[in-house]
BAGUTOR-765622 format. One record per atom (N, C-alpha, C, CB): atom name; x, y, z; residue number from 0. Coordinates in steps of 0.05 Angstrom, whole numbers, plus 5000, padded with zeros to 4 digits. Glycine has a CB too. Layout:
BEGIN
 site    x    y    z pos
   CA    X    Y    Z NUM
...
end
This chain:
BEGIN
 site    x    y    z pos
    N 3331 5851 9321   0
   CA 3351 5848 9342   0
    C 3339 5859 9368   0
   CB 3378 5864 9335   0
    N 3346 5842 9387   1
   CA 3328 5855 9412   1
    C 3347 5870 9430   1
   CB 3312 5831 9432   1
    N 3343 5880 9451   2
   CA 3352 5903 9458   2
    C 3381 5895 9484   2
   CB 3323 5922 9469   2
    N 3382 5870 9495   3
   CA 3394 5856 9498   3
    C 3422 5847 9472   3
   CB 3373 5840 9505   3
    N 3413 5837 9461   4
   CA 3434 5833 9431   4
    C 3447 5862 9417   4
   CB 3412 5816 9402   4
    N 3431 5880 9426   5
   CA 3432 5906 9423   5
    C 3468 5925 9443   5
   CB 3397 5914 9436   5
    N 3451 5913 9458   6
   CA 3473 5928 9481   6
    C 3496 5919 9481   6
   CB 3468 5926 9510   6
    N 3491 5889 9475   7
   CA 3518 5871 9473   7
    C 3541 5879 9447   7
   CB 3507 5836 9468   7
    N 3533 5876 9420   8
   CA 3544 5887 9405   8
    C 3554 5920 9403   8
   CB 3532 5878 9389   8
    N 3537 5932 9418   9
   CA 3547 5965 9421   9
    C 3573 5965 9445   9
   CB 3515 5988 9435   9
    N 3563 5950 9460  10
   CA 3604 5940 9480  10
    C 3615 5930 9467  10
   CB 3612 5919 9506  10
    N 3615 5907 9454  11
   CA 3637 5901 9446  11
    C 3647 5919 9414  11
   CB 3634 5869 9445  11
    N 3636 5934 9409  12
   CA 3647 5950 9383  12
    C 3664 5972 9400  12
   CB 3620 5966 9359  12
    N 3650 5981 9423  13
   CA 3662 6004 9436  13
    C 3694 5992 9458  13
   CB 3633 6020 9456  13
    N 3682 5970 9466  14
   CA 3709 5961 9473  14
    C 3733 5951 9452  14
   CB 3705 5941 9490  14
    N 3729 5953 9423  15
   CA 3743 5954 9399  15
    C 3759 5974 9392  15
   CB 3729 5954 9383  15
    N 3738 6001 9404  16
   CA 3749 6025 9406  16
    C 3741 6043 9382  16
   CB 3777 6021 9410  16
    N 3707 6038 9374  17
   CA 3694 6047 9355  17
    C 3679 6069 9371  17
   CB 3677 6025 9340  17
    N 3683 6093 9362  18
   CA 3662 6123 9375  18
    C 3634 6117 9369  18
   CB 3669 6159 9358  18
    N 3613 6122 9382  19
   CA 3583 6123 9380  19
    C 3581 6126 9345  19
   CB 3567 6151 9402  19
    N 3589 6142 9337  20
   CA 3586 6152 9308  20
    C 3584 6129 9297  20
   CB 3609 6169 9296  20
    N 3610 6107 9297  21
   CA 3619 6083 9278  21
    C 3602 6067 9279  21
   CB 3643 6070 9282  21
    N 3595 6065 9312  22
   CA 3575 6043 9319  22
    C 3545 6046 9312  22
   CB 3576 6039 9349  22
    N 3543 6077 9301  23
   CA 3510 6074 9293  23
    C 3512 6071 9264  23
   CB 3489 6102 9300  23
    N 3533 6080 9250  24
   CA 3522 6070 9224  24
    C 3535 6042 9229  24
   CB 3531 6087 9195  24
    N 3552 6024 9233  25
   CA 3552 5993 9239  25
    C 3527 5977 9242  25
   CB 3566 5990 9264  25
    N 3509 5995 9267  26
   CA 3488 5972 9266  26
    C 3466 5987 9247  26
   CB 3475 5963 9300  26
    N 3469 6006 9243  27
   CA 3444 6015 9233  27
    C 3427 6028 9247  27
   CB 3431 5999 9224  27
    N 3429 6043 9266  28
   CA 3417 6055 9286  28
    C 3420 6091 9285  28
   CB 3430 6040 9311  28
    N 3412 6103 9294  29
   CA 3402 6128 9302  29
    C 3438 6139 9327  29
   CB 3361 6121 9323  29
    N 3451 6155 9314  30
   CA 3470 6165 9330  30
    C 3459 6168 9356  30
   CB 3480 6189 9320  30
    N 3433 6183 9363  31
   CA 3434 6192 9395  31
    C 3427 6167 9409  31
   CB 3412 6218 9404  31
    N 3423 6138 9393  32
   CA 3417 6114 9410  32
    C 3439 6107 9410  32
   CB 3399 6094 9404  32
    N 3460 6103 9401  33
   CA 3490 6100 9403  33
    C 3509 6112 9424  33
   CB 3498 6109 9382  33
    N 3502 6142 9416  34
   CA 3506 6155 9440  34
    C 3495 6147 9468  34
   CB 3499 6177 9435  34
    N 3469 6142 9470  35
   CA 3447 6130 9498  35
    C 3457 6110 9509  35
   CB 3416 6118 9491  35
    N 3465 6086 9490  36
   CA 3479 6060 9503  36
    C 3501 6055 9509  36
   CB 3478 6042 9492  36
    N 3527 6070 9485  37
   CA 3552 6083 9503  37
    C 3557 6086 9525  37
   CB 3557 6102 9502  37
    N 3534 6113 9541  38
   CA 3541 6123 9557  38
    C 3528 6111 9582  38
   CB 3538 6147 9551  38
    N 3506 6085 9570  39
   CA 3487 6076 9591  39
    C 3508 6042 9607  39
   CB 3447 6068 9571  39
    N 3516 6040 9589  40
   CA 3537 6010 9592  40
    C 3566 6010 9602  40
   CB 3542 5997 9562  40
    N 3570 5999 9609  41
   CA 3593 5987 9634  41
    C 3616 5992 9616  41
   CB 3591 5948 9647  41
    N 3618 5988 9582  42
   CA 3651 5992 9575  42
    C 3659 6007 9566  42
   CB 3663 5978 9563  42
    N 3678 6019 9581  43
   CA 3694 6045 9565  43
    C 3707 6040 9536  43
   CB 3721 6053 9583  43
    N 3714 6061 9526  44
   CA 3723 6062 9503  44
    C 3758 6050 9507  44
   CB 3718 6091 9492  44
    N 3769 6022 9498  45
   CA 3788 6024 9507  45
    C 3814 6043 9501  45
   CB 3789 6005 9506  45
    N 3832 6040 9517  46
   CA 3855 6058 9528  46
    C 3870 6057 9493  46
   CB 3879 6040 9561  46
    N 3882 6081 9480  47
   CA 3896 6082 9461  47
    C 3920 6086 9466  47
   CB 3889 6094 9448  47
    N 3916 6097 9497  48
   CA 3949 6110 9493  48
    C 3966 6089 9492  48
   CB 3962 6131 9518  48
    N 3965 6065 9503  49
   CA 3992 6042 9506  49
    C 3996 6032 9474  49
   CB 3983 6008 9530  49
    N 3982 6030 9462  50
   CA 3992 6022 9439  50
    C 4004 6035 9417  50
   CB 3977 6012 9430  50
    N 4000 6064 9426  51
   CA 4016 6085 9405  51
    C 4043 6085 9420  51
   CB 4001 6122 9401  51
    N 4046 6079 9442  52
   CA 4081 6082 9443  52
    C 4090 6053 9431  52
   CB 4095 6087 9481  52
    N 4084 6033 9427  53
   CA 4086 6004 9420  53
    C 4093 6011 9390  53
   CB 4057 5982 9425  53
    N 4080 6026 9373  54
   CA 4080 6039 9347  54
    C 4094 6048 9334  54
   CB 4070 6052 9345  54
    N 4108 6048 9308  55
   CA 4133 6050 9291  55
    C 4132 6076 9278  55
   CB 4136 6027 9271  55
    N 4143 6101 9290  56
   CA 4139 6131 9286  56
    C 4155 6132 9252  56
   CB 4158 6153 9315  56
    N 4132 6138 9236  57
   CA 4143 6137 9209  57
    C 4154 6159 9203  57
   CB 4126 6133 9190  57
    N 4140 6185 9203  58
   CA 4159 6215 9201  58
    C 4143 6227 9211  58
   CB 4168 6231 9172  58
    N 4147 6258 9215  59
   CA 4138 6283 9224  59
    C 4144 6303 9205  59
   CB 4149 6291 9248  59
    N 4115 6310 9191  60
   CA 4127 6338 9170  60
    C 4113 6368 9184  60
   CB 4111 6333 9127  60
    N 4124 6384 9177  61
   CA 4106 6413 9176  61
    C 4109 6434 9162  61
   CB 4106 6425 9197  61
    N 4084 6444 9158  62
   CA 4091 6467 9136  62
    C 4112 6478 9126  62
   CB 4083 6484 9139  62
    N 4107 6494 9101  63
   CA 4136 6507 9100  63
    C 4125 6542 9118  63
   CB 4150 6512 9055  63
    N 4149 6554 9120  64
   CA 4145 6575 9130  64
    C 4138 6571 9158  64
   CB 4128 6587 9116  64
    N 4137 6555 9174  65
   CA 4118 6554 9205  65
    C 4140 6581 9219  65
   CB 4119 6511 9228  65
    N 4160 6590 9214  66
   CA 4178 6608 9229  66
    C 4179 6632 9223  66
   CB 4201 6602 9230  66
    N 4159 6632 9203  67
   CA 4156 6661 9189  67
    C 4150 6683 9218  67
   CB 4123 6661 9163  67
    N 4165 6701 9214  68
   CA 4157 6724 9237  68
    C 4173 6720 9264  68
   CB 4123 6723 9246  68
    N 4186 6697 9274  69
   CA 4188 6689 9300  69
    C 4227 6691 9284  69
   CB 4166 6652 9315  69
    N 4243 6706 9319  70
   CA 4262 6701 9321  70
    C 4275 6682 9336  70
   CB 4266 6716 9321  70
    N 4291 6671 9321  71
   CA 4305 6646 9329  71
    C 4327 6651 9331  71
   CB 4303 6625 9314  71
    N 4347 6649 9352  72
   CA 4370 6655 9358  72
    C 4387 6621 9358  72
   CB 4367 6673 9385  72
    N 4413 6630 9356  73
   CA 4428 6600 9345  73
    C 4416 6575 9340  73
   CB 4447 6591 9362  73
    N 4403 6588 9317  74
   CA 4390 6561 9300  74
    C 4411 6541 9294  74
   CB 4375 6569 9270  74
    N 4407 6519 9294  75
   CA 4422 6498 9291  75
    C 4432 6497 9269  75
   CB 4410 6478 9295  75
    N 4456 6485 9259  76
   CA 4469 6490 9227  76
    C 4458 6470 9206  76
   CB 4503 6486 9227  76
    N 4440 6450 9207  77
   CA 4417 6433 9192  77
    C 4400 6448 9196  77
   CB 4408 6405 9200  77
    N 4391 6475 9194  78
   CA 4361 6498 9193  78
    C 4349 6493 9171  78
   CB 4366 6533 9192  78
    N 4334 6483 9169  79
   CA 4316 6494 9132  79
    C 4291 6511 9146  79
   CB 4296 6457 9104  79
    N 4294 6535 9130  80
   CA 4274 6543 9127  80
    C 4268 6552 9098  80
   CB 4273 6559 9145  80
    N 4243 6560 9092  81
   CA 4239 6566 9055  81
    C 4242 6597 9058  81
   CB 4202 6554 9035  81
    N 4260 6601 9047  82
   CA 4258 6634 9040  82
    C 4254 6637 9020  82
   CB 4278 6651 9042  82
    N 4245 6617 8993  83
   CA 4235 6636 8967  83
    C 4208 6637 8974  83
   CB 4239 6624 8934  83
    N 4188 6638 8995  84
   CA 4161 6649 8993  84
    C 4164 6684 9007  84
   CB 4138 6625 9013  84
    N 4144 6695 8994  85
   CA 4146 6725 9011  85
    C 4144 6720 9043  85
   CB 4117 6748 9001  85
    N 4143 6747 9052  86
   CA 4147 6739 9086  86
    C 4116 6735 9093  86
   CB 4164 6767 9109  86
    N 4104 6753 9075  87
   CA 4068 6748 9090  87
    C 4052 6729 9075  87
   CB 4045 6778 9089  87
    N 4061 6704 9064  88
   CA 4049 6684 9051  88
    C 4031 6678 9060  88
   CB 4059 6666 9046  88
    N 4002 6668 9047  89
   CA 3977 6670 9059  89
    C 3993 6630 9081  89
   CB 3939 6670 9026  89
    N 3984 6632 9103  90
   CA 3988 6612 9129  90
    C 4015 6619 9137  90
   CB 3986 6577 9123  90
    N 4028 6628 9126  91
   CA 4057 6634 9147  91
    C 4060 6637 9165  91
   CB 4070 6650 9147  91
    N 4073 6622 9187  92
   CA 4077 6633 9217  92
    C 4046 6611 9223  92
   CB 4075 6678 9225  92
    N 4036 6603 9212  93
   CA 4010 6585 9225  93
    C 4014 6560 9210  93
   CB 3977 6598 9219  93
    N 4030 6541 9234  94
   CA 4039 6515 9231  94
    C 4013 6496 9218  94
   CB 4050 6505 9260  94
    N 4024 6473 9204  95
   CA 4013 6453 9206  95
    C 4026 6425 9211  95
   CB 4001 6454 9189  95
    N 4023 6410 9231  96
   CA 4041 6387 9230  96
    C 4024 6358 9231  96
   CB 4060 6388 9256  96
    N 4047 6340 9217  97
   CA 4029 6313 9204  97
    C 4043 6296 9225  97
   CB 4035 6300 9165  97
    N 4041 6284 9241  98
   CA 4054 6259 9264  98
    C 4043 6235 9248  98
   CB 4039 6258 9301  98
    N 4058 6214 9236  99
   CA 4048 6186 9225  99
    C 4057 6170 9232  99
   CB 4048 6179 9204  99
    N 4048 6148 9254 100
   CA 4058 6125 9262 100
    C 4042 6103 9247 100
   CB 4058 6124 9291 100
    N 4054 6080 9263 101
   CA 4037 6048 9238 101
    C 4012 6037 9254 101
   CB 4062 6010 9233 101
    N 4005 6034 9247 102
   CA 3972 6035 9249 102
    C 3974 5999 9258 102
   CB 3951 6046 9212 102
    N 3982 5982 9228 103
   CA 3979 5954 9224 103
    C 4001 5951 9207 103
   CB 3952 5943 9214 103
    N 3998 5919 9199 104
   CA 4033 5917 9184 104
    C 4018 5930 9153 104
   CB 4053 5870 9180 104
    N 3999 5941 9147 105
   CA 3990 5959 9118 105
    C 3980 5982 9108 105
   CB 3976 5951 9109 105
    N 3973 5990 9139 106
   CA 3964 6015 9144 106
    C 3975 6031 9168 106
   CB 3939 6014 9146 106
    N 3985 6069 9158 107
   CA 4001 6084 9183 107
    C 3971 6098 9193 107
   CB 4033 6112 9171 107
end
């Protein structure tokens, strides 16, 4: 592949919206030349944000315990929180949250 045919397929994967990473193992190439032509070529990585609001918000979960320690004053009367774990459960009070929207009509 010459270096011309080169550049061309590294834009158009990146205007796909593939990171240097994807695009070097794609063509088979060396990450920091991925990285080199990325940053040496005219197309940005395109825009993600418009199509995540277009996107079908499936749920939002988070840990149990994320309120461990913190006072909350007129908590709402739908509150769950887990009180059968102790209060110093190893991550308590140190959230984790999952955001899943749809990706495609088969994948979130």
């Amino acid at each position: 592949m010459n270096s011309d045919d080169l550049k061309s397929r590294v834009q158009a994967l990146r205007a796909a919206g593939s990171t240097p990473k994807q695009i070097a193992r794609t063509l088979g190439i060396p990450r920091s030349k991925a990285v080199s032509l990325v940053h040496n070529g005219a197309t940005p990585r395109r825009d993600r944000g418009t199509t995540t609001l277009e996107k079908q918000l499936i749920g939002c979960w988070i840990t149990r315990q994320w309120s461990n320690g913190l006072t909350i004053e007129n908590r709402p009367a739908n509150w769950i929180d887990d009180d059968g774990l102790p209060s110093l459960a190893m991550g308590a009070g140190l959230p984790s949250v999952a955001v899943v929207r749809e990706h495609s009509d088969d994948l979130v």
